[in-house]
VOGU-3710 file (C-alpha; in Angstrom, 3 decimals, decimal comma):
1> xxxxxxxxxx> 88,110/164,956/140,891  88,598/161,499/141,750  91,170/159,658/144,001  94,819/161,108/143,048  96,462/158,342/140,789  100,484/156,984/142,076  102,545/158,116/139,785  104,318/155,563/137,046  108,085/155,354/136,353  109,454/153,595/133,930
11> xxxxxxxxxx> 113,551/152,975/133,776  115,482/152,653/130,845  115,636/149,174/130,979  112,010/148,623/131,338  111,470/151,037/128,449  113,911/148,608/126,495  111,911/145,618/127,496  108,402/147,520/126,746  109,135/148,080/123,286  110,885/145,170/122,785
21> xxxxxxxxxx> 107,465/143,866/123,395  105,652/145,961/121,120  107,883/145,407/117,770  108,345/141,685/118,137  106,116/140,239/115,829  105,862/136,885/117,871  104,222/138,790/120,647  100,464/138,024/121,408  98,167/141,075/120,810  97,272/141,279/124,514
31> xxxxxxxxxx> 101,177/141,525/125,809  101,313/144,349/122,921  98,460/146,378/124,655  99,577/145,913/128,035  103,337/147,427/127,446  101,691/150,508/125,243  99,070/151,025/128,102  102,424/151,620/130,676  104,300/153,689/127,627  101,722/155,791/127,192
41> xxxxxxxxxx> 100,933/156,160/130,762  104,248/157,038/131,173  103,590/160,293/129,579  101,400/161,567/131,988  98,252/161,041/129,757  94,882/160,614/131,847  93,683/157,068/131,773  90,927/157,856/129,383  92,978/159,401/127,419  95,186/156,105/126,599
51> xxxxxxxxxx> 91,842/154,080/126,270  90,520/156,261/123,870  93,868/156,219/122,062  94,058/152,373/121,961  90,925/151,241/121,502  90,110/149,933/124,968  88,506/150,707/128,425  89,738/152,908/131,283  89,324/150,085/133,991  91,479/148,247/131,460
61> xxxxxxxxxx> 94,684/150,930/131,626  93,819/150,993/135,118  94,398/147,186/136,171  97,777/147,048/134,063  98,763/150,368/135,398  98,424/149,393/138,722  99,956/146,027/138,247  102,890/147,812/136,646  103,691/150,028/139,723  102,968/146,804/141,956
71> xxxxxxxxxx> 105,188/144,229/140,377  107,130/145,793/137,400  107,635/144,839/134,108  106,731/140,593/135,291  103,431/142,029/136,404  102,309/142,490/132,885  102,108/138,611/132,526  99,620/136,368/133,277  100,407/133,567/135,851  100,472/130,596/135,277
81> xxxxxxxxxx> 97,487/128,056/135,687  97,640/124,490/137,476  94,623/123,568/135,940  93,028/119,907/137,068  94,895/117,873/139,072  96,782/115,073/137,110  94,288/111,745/136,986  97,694/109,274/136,608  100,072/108,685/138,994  103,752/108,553/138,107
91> xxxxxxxxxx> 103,245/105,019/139,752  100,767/103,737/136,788  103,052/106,157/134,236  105,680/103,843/135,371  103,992/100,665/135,789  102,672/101,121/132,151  106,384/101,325/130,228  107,390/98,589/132,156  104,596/96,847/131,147  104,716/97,721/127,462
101> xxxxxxxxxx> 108,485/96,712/127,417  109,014/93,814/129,307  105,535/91,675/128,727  103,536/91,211/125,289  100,133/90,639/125,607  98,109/87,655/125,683  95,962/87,716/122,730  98,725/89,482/120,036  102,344/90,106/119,651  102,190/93,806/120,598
111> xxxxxxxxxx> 100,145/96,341/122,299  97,245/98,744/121,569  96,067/101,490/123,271  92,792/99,824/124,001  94,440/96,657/125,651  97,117/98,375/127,436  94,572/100,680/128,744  92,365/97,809/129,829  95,191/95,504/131,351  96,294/98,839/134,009
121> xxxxxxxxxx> 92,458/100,466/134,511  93,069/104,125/132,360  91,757/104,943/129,380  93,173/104,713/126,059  94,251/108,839/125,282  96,283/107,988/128,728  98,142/104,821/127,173  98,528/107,173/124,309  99,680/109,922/125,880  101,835/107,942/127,576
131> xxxxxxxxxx> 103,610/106,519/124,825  104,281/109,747/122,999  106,099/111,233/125,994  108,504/108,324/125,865  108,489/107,887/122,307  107,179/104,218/122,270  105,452/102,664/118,914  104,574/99,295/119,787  102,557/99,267/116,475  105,728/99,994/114,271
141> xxxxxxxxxx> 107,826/97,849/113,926  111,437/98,649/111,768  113,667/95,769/109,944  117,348/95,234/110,416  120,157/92,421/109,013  123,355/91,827/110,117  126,051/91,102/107,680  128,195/87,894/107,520  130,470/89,284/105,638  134,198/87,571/107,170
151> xxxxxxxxxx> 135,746/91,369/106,102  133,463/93,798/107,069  135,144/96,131/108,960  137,693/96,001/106,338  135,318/97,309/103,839  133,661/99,425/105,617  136,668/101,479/106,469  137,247/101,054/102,781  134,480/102,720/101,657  133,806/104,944/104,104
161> xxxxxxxxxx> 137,540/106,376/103,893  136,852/107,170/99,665  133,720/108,539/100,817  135,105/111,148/103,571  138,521/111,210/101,600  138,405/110,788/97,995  142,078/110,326/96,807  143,332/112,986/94,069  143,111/113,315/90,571  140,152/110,315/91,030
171> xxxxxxxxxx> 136,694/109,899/90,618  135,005/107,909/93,336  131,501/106,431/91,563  128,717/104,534/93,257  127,553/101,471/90,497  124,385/99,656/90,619  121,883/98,508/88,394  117,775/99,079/89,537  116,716/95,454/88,170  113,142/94,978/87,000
181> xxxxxxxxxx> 111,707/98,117/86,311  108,737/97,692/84,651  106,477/99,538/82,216  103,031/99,498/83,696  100,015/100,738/81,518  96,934/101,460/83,957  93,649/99,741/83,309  91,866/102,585/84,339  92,733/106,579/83,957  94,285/108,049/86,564
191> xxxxxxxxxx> 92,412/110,754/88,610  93,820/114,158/88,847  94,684/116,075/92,220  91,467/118,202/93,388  91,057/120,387/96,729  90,672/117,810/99,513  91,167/115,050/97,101  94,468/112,848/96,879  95,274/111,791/93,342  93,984/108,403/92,814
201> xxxxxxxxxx> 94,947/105,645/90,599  93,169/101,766/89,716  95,422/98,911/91,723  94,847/97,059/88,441  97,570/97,489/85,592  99,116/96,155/82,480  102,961/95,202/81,846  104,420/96,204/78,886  108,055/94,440/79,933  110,828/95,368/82,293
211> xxxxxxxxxx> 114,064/97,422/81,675  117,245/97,694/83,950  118,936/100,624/84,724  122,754/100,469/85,217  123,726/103,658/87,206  126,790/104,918/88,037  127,042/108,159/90,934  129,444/110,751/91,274  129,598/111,540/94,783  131,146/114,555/94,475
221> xxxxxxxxxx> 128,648/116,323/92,274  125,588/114,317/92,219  125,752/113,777/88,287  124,610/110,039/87,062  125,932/108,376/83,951  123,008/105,845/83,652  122,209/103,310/80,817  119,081/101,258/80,313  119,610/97,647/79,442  116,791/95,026/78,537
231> xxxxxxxxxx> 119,153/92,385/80,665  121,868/92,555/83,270  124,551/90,340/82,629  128,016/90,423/82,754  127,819/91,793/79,136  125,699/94,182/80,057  127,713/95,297/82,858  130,922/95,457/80,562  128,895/97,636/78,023  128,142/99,929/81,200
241> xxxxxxxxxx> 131,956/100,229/82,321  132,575/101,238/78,625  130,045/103,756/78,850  131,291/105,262/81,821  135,252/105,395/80,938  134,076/107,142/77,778  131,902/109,833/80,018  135,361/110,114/82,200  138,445/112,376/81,265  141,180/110,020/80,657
251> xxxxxxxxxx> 143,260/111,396/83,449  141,519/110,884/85,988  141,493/107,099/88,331  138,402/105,655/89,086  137,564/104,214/92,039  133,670/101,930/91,960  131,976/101,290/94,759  129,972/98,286/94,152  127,819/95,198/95,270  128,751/91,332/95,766
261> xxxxxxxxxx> 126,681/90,661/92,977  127,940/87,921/90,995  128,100/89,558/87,192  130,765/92,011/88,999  133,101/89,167/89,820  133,539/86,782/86,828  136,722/86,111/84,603  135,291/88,339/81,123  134,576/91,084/84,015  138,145/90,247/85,297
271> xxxxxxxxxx> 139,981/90,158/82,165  138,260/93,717/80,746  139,387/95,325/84,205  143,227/94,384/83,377  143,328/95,603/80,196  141,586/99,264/81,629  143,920/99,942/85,082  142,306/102,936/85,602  139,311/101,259/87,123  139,473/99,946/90,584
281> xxxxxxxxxx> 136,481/98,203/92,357  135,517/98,800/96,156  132,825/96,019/97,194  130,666/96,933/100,102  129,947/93,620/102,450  127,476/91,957/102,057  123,648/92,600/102,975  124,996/96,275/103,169  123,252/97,782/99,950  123,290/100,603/102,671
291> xxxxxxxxxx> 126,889/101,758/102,335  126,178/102,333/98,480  124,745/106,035/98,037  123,650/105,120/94,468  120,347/103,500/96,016  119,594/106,662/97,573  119,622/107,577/93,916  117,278/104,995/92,861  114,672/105,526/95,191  114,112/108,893/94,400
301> xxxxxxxxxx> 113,892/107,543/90,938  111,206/104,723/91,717  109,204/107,624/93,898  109,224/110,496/91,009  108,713/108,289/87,714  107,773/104,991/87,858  105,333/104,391/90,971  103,098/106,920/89,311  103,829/106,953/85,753  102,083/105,456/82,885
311> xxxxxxxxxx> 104,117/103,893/80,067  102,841/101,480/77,524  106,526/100,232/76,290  109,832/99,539/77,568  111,142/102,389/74,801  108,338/104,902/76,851  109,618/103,821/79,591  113,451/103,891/79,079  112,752/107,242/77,071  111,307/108,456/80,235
321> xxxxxxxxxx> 114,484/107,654/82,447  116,883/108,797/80,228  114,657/112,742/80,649  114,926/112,311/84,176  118,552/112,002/84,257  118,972/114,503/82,215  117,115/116,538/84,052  118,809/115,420/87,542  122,070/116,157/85,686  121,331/120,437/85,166
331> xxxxxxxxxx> 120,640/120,524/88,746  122,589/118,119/90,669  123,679/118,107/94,203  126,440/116,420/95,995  126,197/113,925/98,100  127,505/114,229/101,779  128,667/111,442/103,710  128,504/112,497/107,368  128,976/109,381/109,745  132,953/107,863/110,220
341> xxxxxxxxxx> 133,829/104,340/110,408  133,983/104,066/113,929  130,677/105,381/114,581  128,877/103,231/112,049  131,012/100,533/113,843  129,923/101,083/117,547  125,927/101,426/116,098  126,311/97,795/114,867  128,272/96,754/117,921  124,803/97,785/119,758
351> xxxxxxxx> 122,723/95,951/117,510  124,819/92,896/118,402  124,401/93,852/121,931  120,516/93,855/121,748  120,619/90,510/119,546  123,145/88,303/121,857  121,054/89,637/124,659  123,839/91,273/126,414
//
C-alpha cells in the first residue's frame, strides 16, 4: 500500500498565485508544471494519476509535492546559484576606471581592451566587461563646439520660447537650404538585398551636377514647402520667401527661424522683408545649426534618397526630391520640442565646466 502520503492544502491565495502561474504566458514551462502538479494534487488525485495526466513521472509530482507542503508556494522555485567565485577584485575593477580615466597610454591616445588588459594583468573580456558595466567607450569618441555668439542666451530663449510657445494666428517655420546635393550616377550596378547579404553598391561614381534645396518646416505639422535651386544666393533665397508667402494664408504672421548665413542678411534681403511685414526672422547663434529642426529634416532626406539613389541629372535628381516631399507632405508628423531654455542652458554651462577644467 505504500507509506501514507501528508496531505496538501492549498489557500486561496496560493490558489491565486498557482494559476497566476499557469496563464501567464511569460512563465517558463517548468514553473507551469510545477504549480499544475500542486493543483492537481490538490484534488486528491494519486500521484500517478497527475503524472499520467501531465505527461511526466511520479517521483517528479512527488519532489514538488513535497516541497510544496515543506516551504509553500517559494518552494516551487529554484534557488539561486553562486556559481564560480568572481576572478577580479573590486580592487583591480577599481584600479582599472581609474586607470582608463585619468592616464592615456603610452603607445596611442586611447585604450584597447588588449592594452588595458596587459597594463593591470586580466584578460581582455575582463577590461571589456568592465567597461560595459560603467558605460566607458574609450574607442568612441563624440564632437562638440561651443558658440561665440556675444547673444546667445538671447537667442536661444528666442527660439526656444516660439518653439514651446508659438504666438497666435502665426506660423513658426524652420528655413534652410541643403547646399550641394549632388546627382551621382554609379559606375557599377548596384546589388540588390539577398538573405544574409547587405545591399552593396561600387565606391566609384559619376556627377551629373549639384542642386540646392531651400526648405522651409512647419513645426506644428511637419509639412515642408521646399524648392530646388541650381544656386543659393540672395536671389535665390528671395525667390524662396516668395514661394513660401504664396503657400501661406494671408492672415496668418510668420515667424523664420534661420541661420547666420550671410545671403539672409543683405540690403535686397532687407529691403524685400519691409515691403512684406508679415515675415519676421529669428536667427539661431552661431555654430548652433542644432537649434534649427529643419536639419533634422534634411538628414532624413540625405539617408532615404540621395546616399543610395542613382540619378543621372540634376532634373532626375530634383524630380526625385520634389516626390519625396510630396510624399512626406500626405503623412507628416509634428515636430516636438521637449527641452526648455534653462535646461539646454545648464548642459552647456557643464560643457564649459569640463573645458575650463573646473
Amino acid at each position: 500500500m505504500g507509506r501514507p502520503k501528508a496531505r496538501l492544502e492549498v489557500s486561496d491565495e496560493q490558489r491565486d498565485r498557482l494559476l497566476a502561474v499557469v496563464r501567464r504566458t511569460t512563465s517558463t514551462q517548468s514553473h507551469v508544471l510545477r504549480a499544475r502538479i500542486v493543483l492537481e494534487c490538490e484534488k486528491g488525485i494519486d500521484n500517478q494519476d497527475v503524472a499520467k495526466a501531465l505527461g511526466t513521472t511520479g517521483q517528479t509530482v512527488g519532489k514538488w509535492r513535497r516541497r510544496f507542503i515543506a516551504e509553500g508556494f517559494e518552494g516551487l522555485f529554484d534557488a539561486p546559484r553562486l556559481g564560480s567565485p568572481r576572478s577580479v577584485s573590486d580592487e583591480i575593477v577599481a584600479a582599472t576606471i581609474r586607470k582608463t580615466l585619468d592616464e592615456s597610454p603610452k603607445k596611442a591616445t586611447h585604450w584597447s581592451t588588449r592594452m588595458m588588459a596587459k597594463e593591470r594583468g586580466i584578460s581582455p573580456s575582463s577590461v571589456s566587461r568592465i567597461w560595459r558595466a560603467f558605460g566607458l567607450k574609450p574607442h568612441r569618441m563624440d564632437s562638440f563646439s561651443l558658440s561665440g555668439d556675444p547673444f546667445f542666451v538671447e537667442k536661444v530663449r528666442d527660439v526656444v520660447g516660439l518653439y514651446m510657445r508659438p504666438p497666435d494666428n502665426a506660423l513658426v517655420l524652420c528655413v534652410d537650404e541643403k547646399s550641394q546635393i549632388q546627382a551621382l550616377d554609379r559606375a557599377q550596378p548596384m546589388l540588390p538585398i539577398r538573405p544574409t547579404v547587405n545591399v552593396r553598391q561600387t565606391d566609384r561614381y559619376i556627377r551629373h551636377g549639384t542642386t540646392t534645396l531651400f526648405a522651409a518646416l512647419d513645426v506644428a505639422t511637419g509639412r515642408v514647402i521646399g524648392k530646388c535651386f541650381r544656386k543659393h544666393r540672395a536671389k535665390e533665397f528671395i525667390a524662396f520667401l516668395t514661394e513660401i508667402d504664396r503657400n501661406v494664408p494671408d492672415h496668418l504672421d510668420l515667424h523664420l527661424i534661420l541661420d547666420n548665413y550671410a545671403t539672409h542678411k543683405i540690403p535686397d534681403v532687407k529691403r524685400w522683408l519691409l515691403r512684406n511685414p508679415r515675415f519676421q526672422l529669428h536667427f539661431t547663434p552661431t555654430k548652433s545649426s542644432w537649434l534649427n529642426l529643419v536639419e533634422s529634416f534634411f538628414s532624413l532626406l540625405s539617408r532615404r534618397k540621395p546616399k543610395r539613389g542613382v540619378h543621372r541629372s540634376t532634373l532626375a535628381l530634383e524630380k526625385d526630391i520634389r516626390q519625396f516631399l510630396d510624399v512626406h507632405n500626405d503623412d507628416p508628423v509634428p515636430y516636438q520640442w521637449t527641452k526648455t531654455a534653462d535646461q539646454i542652458l545648464r548642459s552647456l554651462q557643464r560643457y564649459c565646466d569640463d573645458v575650463a577644467g573646473k
